[in-house]
C-alpha positions as CSV (number, residue, x, y, z in Angstrom):
1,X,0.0,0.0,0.0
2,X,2.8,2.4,0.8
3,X,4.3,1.5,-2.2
4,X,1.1,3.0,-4.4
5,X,0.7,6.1,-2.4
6,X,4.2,6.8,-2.5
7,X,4.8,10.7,-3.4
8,X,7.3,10.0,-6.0
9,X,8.9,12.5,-8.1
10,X,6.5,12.7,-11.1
11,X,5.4,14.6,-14.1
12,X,1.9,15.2,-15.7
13,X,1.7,13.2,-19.5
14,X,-0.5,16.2,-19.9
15,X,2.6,18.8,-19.7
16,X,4.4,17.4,-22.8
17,X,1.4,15.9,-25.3
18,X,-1.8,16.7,-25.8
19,X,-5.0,15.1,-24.7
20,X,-5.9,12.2,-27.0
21,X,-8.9,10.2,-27.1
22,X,-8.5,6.5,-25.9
23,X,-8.9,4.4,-28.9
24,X,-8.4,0.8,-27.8
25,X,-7.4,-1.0,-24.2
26,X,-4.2,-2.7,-23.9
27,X,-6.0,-6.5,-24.1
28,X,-7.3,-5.2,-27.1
29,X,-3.9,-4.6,-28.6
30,X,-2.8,-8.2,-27.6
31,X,-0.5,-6.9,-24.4
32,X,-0.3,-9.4,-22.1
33,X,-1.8,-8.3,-18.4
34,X,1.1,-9.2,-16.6
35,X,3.0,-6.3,-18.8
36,X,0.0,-4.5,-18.2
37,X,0.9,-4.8,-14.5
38,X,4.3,-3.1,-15.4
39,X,3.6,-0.4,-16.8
40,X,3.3,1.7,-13.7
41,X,6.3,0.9,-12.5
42,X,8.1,1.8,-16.1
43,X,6.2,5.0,-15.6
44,X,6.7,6.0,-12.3
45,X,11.1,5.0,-12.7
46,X,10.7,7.1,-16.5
47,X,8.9,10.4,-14.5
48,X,11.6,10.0,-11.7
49,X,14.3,10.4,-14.3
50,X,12.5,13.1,-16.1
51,X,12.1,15.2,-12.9
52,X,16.3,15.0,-12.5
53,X,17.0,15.9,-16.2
54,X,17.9,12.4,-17.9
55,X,16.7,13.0,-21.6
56,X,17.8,8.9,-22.7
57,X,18.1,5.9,-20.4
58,X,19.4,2.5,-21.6
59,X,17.4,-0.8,-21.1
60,X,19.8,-2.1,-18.4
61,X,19.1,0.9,-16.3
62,X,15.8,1.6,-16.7
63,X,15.3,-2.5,-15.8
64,X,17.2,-2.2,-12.4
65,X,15.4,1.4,-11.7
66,X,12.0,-0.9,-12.1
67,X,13.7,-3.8,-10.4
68,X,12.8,-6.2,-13.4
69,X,15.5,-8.3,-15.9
70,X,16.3,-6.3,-18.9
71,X,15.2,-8.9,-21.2
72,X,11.7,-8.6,-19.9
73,X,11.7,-4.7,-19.9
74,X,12.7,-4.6,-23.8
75,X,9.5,-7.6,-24.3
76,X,6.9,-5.3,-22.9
77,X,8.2,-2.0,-24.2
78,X,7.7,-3.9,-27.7
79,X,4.0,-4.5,-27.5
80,X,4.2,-0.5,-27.3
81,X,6.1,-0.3,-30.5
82,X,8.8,1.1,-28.6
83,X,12.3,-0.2,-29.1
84,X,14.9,2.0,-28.3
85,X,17.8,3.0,-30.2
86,X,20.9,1.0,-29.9
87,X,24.0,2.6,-28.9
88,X,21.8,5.4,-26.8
89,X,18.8,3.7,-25.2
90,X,15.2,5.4,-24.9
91,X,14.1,8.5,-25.0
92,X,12.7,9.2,-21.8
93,X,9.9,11.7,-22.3
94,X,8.7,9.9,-25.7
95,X,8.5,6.8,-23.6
96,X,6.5,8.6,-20.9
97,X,4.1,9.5,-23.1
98,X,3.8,6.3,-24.9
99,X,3.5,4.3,-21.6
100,X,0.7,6.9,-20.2
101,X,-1.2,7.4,-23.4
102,X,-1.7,3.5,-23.4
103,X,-2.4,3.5,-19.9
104,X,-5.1,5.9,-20.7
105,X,-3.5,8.7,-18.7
106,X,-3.9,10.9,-21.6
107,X,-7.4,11.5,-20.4
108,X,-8.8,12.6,-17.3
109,X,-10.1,10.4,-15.1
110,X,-13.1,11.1,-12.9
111,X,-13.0,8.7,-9.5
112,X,-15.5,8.8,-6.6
113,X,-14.3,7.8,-3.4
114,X,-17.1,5.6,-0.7
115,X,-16.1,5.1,2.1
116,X,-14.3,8.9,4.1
117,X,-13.0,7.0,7.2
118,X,-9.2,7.5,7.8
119,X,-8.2,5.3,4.8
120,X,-11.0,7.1,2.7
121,X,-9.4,10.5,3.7
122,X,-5.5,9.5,3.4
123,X,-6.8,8.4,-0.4
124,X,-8.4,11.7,-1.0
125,X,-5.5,14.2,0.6
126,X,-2.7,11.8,-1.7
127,X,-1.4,14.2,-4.5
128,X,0.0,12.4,-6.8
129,X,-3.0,11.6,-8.3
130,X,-3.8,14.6,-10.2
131,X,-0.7,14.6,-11.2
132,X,-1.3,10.9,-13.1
133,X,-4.7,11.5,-14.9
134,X,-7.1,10.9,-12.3
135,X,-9.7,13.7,-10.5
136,X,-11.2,12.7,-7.5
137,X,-14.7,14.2,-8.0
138,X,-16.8,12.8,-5.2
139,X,-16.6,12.0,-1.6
140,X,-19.7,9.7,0.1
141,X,-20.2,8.3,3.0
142,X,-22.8,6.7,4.6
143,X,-22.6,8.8,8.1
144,X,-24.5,11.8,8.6
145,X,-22.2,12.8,11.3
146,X,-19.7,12.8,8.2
147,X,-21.4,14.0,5.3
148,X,-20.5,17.8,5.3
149,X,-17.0,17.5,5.9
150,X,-14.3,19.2,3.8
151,X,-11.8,16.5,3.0
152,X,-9.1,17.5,0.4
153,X,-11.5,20.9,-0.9
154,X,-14.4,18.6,-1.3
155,X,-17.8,18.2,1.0
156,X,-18.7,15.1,1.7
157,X,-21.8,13.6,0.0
158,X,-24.4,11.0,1.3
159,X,-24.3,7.7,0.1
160,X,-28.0,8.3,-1.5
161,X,-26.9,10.8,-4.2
162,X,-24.5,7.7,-5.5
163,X,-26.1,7.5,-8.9
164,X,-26.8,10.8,-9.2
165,X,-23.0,11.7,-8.8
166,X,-22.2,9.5,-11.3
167,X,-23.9,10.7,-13.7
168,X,-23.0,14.3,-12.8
169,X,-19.3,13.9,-12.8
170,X,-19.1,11.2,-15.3
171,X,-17.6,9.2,-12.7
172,X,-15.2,6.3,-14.3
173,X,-13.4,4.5,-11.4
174,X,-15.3,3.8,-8.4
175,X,-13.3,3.5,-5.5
176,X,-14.4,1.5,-2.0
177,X,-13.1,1.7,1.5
178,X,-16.3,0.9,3.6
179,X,-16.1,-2.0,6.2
180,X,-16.8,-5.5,4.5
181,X,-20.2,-5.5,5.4
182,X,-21.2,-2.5,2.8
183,X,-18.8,-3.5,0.0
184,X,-20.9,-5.7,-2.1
185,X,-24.1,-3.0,-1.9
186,X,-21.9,0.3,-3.1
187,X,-20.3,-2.2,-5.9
188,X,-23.1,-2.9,-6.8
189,X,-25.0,0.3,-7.0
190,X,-21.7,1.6,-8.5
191,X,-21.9,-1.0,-11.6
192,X,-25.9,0.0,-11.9
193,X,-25.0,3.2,-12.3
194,X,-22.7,2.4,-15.3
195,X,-19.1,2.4,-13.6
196,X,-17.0,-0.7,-14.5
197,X,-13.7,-0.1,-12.9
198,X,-13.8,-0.4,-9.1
199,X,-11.2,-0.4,-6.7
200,X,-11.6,-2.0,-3.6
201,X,-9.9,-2.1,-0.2
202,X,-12.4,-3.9,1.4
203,X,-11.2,-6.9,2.9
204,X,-13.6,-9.1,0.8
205,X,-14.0,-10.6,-3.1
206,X,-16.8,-9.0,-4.8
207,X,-19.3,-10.0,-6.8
208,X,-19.3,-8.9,-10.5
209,X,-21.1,-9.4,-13.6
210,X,-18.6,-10.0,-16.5
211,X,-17.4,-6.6,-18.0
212,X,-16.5,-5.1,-14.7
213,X,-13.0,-4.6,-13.7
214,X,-12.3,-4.8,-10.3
215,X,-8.7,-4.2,-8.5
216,X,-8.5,-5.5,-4.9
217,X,-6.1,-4.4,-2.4
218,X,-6.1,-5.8,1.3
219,X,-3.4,-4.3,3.4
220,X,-3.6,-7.6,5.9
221,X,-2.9,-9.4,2.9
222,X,0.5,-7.8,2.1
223,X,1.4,-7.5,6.0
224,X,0.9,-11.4,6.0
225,X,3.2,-11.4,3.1
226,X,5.8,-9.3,4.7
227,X,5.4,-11.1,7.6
228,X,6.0,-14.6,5.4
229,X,9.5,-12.8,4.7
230,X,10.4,-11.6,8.1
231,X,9.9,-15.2,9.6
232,X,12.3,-16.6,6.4
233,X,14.6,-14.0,7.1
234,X,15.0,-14.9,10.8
235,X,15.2,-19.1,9.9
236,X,17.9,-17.7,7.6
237,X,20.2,-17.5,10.1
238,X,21.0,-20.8,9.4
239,X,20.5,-20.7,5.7
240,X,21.0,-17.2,4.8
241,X,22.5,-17.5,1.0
242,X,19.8,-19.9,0.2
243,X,16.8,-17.9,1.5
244,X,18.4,-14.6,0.6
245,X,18.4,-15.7,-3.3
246,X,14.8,-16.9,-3.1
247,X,14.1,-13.8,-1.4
248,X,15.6,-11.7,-4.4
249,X,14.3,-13.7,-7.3
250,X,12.7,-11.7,-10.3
Protein backbone atom coordinates (compact mmCIF):
# COMPACT_ATOMS: atom_id res chain seq x y z
CA UNK A 1 0.00 0.00 0.00
CA UNK A 2 2.78 2.45 0.84
CA UNK A 3 4.29 1.51 -2.24
CA UNK A 4 1.06 3.01 -4.38
CA UNK A 5 0.68 6.07 -2.39
CA UNK A 6 4.24 6.77 -2.48
CA UNK A 7 4.78 10.69 -3.43
CA UNK A 8 7.35 10.01 -5.96
CA UNK A 9 8.87 12.48 -8.09
CA UNK A 10 6.48 12.73 -11.07
CA UNK A 11 5.37 14.55 -14.08
CA UNK A 12 1.91 15.23 -15.67
CA UNK A 13 1.66 13.23 -19.49
CA UNK A 14 -0.51 16.23 -19.89
CA UNK A 15 2.61 18.83 -19.70
CA UNK A 16 4.36 17.41 -22.77
CA UNK A 17 1.41 15.92 -25.29
CA UNK A 18 -1.81 16.71 -25.82
CA UNK A 19 -5.00 15.12 -24.70
CA UNK A 20 -5.92 12.25 -27.01
CA UNK A 21 -8.86 10.23 -27.06
CA UNK A 22 -8.45 6.45 -25.93
CA UNK A 23 -8.85 4.40 -28.88
CA UNK A 24 -8.36 0.81 -27.76
CA UNK A 25 -7.36 -1.05 -24.21
CA UNK A 26 -4.23 -2.74 -23.91
CA UNK A 27 -5.98 -6.45 -24.09
CA UNK A 28 -7.26 -5.15 -27.07
CA UNK A 29 -3.95 -4.59 -28.62
CA UNK A 30 -2.80 -8.25 -27.64
CA UNK A 31 -0.50 -6.86 -24.44
CA UNK A 32 -0.30 -9.43 -22.08
CA UNK A 33 -1.78 -8.32 -18.36
CA UNK A 34 1.12 -9.18 -16.62
CA UNK A 35 3.02 -6.26 -18.78
CA UNK A 36 -0.03 -4.52 -18.24
CA UNK A 37 0.87 -4.84 -14.53
CA UNK A 38 4.27 -3.08 -15.38
CA UNK A 39 3.64 -0.39 -16.81
CA UNK A 40 3.31 1.71 -13.66
CA UNK A 41 6.26 0.91 -12.55
CA UNK A 42 8.08 1.82 -16.11
CA UNK A 43 6.23 5.00 -15.60
CA UNK A 44 6.73 6.02 -12.33
CA UNK A 45 11.13 5.01 -12.66
CA UNK A 46 10.71 7.10 -16.53
CA UNK A 47 8.90 10.43 -14.49
CA UNK A 48 11.57 10.04 -11.70
CA UNK A 49 14.32 10.41 -14.31
CA UNK A 50 12.45 13.06 -16.13
CA UNK A 51 12.06 15.20 -12.87
CA UNK A 52 16.26 15.05 -12.51
CA UNK A 53 17.01 15.87 -16.18
CA UNK A 54 17.92 12.40 -17.92
CA UNK A 55 16.68 12.97 -21.58
CA UNK A 56 17.83 8.91 -22.68
CA UNK A 57 18.11 5.92 -20.45
CA UNK A 58 19.35 2.51 -21.55
CA UNK A 59 17.44 -0.75 -21.06
CA UNK A 60 19.84 -2.11 -18.36
CA UNK A 61 19.13 0.94 -16.30
CA UNK A 62 15.77 1.55 -16.68
CA UNK A 63 15.27 -2.46 -15.80
CA UNK A 64 17.18 -2.16 -12.35
CA UNK A 65 15.41 1.42 -11.73
CA UNK A 66 11.98 -0.87 -12.06
CA UNK A 67 13.70 -3.81 -10.38
CA UNK A 68 12.84 -6.20 -13.43
CA UNK A 69 15.49 -8.34 -15.85
CA UNK A 70 16.26 -6.29 -18.87
CA UNK A 71 15.17 -8.90 -21.16
CA UNK A 72 11.68 -8.61 -19.87
CA UNK A 73 11.67 -4.71 -19.86
CA UNK A 74 12.71 -4.65 -23.75
CA UNK A 75 9.53 -7.61 -24.32
CA UNK A 76 6.93 -5.29 -22.85
CA UNK A 77 8.16 -1.98 -24.24
CA UNK A 78 7.70 -3.92 -27.75
CA UNK A 79 4.00 -4.46 -27.51
CA UNK A 80 4.17 -0.52 -27.30
CA UNK A 81 6.14 -0.29 -30.52
CA UNK A 82 8.81 1.07 -28.63
CA UNK A 83 12.26 -0.21 -29.06
CA UNK A 84 14.91 1.99 -28.33
CA UNK A 85 17.83 3.04 -30.19
CA UNK A 86 20.94 1.02 -29.87
CA UNK A 87 23.99 2.63 -28.90
CA UNK A 88 21.78 5.38 -26.81
CA UNK A 89 18.77 3.65 -25.15
CA UNK A 90 15.17 5.38 -24.91
CA UNK A 91 14.11 8.53 -25.02
CA UNK A 92 12.69 9.19 -21.81
CA UNK A 93 9.94 11.69 -22.29
CA UNK A 94 8.74 9.87 -25.67
CA UNK A 95 8.51 6.80 -23.57
CA UNK A 96 6.52 8.60 -20.93
CA UNK A 97 4.08 9.46 -23.13
CA UNK A 98 3.78 6.28 -24.85
CA UNK A 99 3.45 4.34 -21.59
CA UNK A 100 0.70 6.87 -20.20
CA UNK A 101 -1.19 7.37 -23.40
CA UNK A 102 -1.68 3.52 -23.39
CA UNK A 103 -2.44 3.49 -19.92
CA UNK A 104 -5.13 5.87 -20.71
CA UNK A 105 -3.52 8.67 -18.68
CA UNK A 106 -3.87 10.87 -21.58
CA UNK A 107 -7.42 11.48 -20.37
CA UNK A 108 -8.82 12.62 -17.28
CA UNK A 109 -10.11 10.43 -15.06
CA UNK A 110 -13.11 11.08 -12.93
CA UNK A 111 -12.95 8.66 -9.53
CA UNK A 112 -15.47 8.80 -6.58
CA UNK A 113 -14.35 7.83 -3.35
CA UNK A 114 -17.07 5.61 -0.70
CA UNK A 115 -16.07 5.14 2.06
CA UNK A 116 -14.30 8.94 4.13
CA UNK A 117 -13.00 6.97 7.21
CA UNK A 118 -9.20 7.54 7.79
CA UNK A 119 -8.19 5.33 4.85
CA UNK A 120 -10.97 7.12 2.68
CA UNK A 121 -9.36 10.50 3.71
CA UNK A 122 -5.49 9.50 3.36
CA UNK A 123 -6.80 8.43 -0.43
CA UNK A 124 -8.39 11.74 -1.00
CA UNK A 125 -5.47 14.18 0.63
CA UNK A 126 -2.70 11.84 -1.72
CA UNK A 127 -1.36 14.24 -4.51
CA UNK A 128 -0.02 12.42 -6.80
CA UNK A 129 -3.04 11.60 -8.34
CA UNK A 130 -3.83 14.61 -10.15
CA UNK A 131 -0.70 14.58 -11.21
CA UNK A 132 -1.28 10.92 -13.07
CA UNK A 133 -4.70 11.45 -14.90
CA UNK A 134 -7.06 10.95 -12.27
CA UNK A 135 -9.70 13.67 -10.49
CA UNK A 136 -11.23 12.74 -7.49
CA UNK A 137 -14.73 14.21 -7.99
CA UNK A 138 -16.79 12.81 -5.24
CA UNK A 139 -16.56 11.96 -1.64
CA UNK A 140 -19.72 9.65 0.11
CA UNK A 141 -20.19 8.29 3.04
CA UNK A 142 -22.77 6.73 4.63
CA UNK A 143 -22.57 8.79 8.08
CA UNK A 144 -24.47 11.81 8.62
CA UNK A 145 -22.22 12.76 11.28
CA UNK A 146 -19.69 12.77 8.21
CA UNK A 147 -21.40 14.01 5.28
CA UNK A 148 -20.52 17.80 5.28
CA UNK A 149 -17.05 17.51 5.86
CA UNK A 150 -14.35 19.23 3.80
CA UNK A 151 -11.76 16.48 3.03
CA UNK A 152 -9.11 17.54 0.40
CA UNK A 153 -11.48 20.94 -0.94
CA UNK A 154 -14.39 18.58 -1.31
CA UNK A 155 -17.79 18.23 0.97
CA UNK A 156 -18.70 15.08 1.75
CA UNK A 157 -21.81 13.63 0.02
CA UNK A 158 -24.38 11.02 1.26
CA UNK A 159 -24.31 7.70 0.11
CA UNK A 160 -27.98 8.30 -1.52
CA UNK A 161 -26.87 10.80 -4.25
CA UNK A 162 -24.46 7.75 -5.52
CA UNK A 163 -26.07 7.51 -8.88
CA UNK A 164 -26.77 10.79 -9.24
CA UNK A 165 -23.03 11.74 -8.77
CA UNK A 166 -22.17 9.55 -11.29
CA UNK A 167 -23.85 10.66 -13.68
CA UNK A 168 -22.95 14.31 -12.81
CA UNK A 169 -19.34 13.87 -12.83
CA UNK A 170 -19.13 11.17 -15.31
CA UNK A 171 -17.57 9.23 -12.70
CA UNK A 172 -15.21 6.27 -14.35
CA UNK A 173 -13.44 4.52 -11.39
CA UNK A 174 -15.29 3.78 -8.38
CA UNK A 175 -13.27 3.54 -5.52
CA UNK A 176 -14.37 1.48 -2.04
CA UNK A 177 -13.09 1.70 1.50
CA UNK A 178 -16.30 0.94 3.65
CA UNK A 179 -16.06 -2.04 6.25
CA UNK A 180 -16.85 -5.52 4.53
CA UNK A 181 -20.21 -5.55 5.40
CA UNK A 182 -21.21 -2.51 2.85
CA UNK A 183 -18.77 -3.50 0.02
CA UNK A 184 -20.90 -5.74 -2.09
CA UNK A 185 -24.07 -2.97 -1.91
CA UNK A 186 -21.95 0.27 -3.05
CA UNK A 187 -20.29 -2.16 -5.87
CA UNK A 188 -23.15 -2.91 -6.81
CA UNK A 189 -24.98 0.27 -7.04
CA UNK A 190 -21.67 1.56 -8.48
CA UNK A 191 -21.88 -1.03 -11.57
CA UNK A 192 -25.88 0.02 -11.92
CA UNK A 193 -24.96 3.23 -12.26
CA UNK A 194 -22.71 2.40 -15.28
CA UNK A 195 -19.10 2.42 -13.56
CA UNK A 196 -17.00 -0.72 -14.55
CA UNK A 197 -13.73 -0.13 -12.89
CA UNK A 198 -13.84 -0.44 -9.07
CA UNK A 199 -11.16 -0.43 -6.71
CA UNK A 200 -11.60 -2.04 -3.59
CA UNK A 201 -9.94 -2.06 -0.23
CA UNK A 202 -12.37 -3.89 1.39
CA UNK A 203 -11.21 -6.87 2.88
CA UNK A 204 -13.59 -9.11 0.78
CA UNK A 205 -13.96 -10.57 -3.06
CA UNK A 206 -16.79 -9.05 -4.78
CA UNK A 207 -19.27 -10.03 -6.83
CA UNK A 208 -19.31 -8.87 -10.51
CA UNK A 209 -21.06 -9.44 -13.62
CA UNK A 210 -18.57 -9.98 -16.50
CA UNK A 211 -17.40 -6.60 -17.97
CA UNK A 212 -16.45 -5.10 -14.67
CA UNK A 213 -12.98 -4.63 -13.70
CA UNK A 214 -12.27 -4.83 -10.33
CA UNK A 215 -8.71 -4.22 -8.50
CA UNK A 216 -8.51 -5.55 -4.94
CA UNK A 217 -6.10 -4.36 -2.35
CA UNK A 218 -6.10 -5.85 1.35
CA UNK A 219 -3.43 -4.34 3.45
CA UNK A 220 -3.63 -7.60 5.91
CA UNK A 221 -2.88 -9.44 2.91
CA UNK A 222 0.51 -7.78 2.05
CA UNK A 223 1.42 -7.45 5.99
CA UNK A 224 0.93 -11.43 6.04
CA UNK A 225 3.20 -11.40 3.12
CA UNK A 226 5.83 -9.27 4.66
CA UNK A 227 5.39 -11.08 7.65
CA UNK A 228 6.01 -14.58 5.42
CA UNK A 229 9.49 -12.77 4.73
CA UNK A 230 10.39 -11.60 8.07
CA UNK A 231 9.93 -15.20 9.55
CA UNK A 232 12.28 -16.57 6.39
CA UNK A 233 14.56 -13.96 7.10
CA UNK A 234 14.98 -14.95 10.76
CA UNK A 235 15.18 -19.13 9.88
CA UNK A 236 17.85 -17.74 7.65
CA UNK A 237 20.20 -17.48 10.12
CA UNK A 238 20.99 -20.77 9.35
CA UNK A 239 20.49 -20.68 5.68
CA UNK A 240 21.02 -17.17 4.75
CA UNK A 241 22.52 -17.51 1.01
CA UNK A 242 19.82 -19.89 0.17
CA UNK A 243 16.77 -17.85 1.45
CA UNK A 244 18.42 -14.63 0.61
CA UNK A 245 18.44 -15.69 -3.31
CA UNK A 246 14.80 -16.95 -3.09
CA UNK A 247 14.05 -13.80 -1.39
CA UNK A 248 15.59 -11.73 -4.40
CA UNK A 249 14.26 -13.70 -7.35
CA UNK A 250 12.68 -11.68 -10.28
Amino acid sequence: MSAQLQNAPTIAAQEHTPVTPRTSQPRERGIPEATVARLPVYLRALQALHESGTPTVSSEDLAEIAGVNSAKLRKDLSHLGSYGTRGVGYEVEYLIYQISRELGLTQDWSVAIVGIGNLGRALANYGGFGTRGFRIAALLDADVSIVGDKVAGLAVGHIDTLEDVVEKENVSIGVIATPASAAQGVCDRFIEAGVTSVLNFAPMVLNVPPGVDVRKVDLSIELQILAFHEQRKSDGHVESGRIGQTGNAR
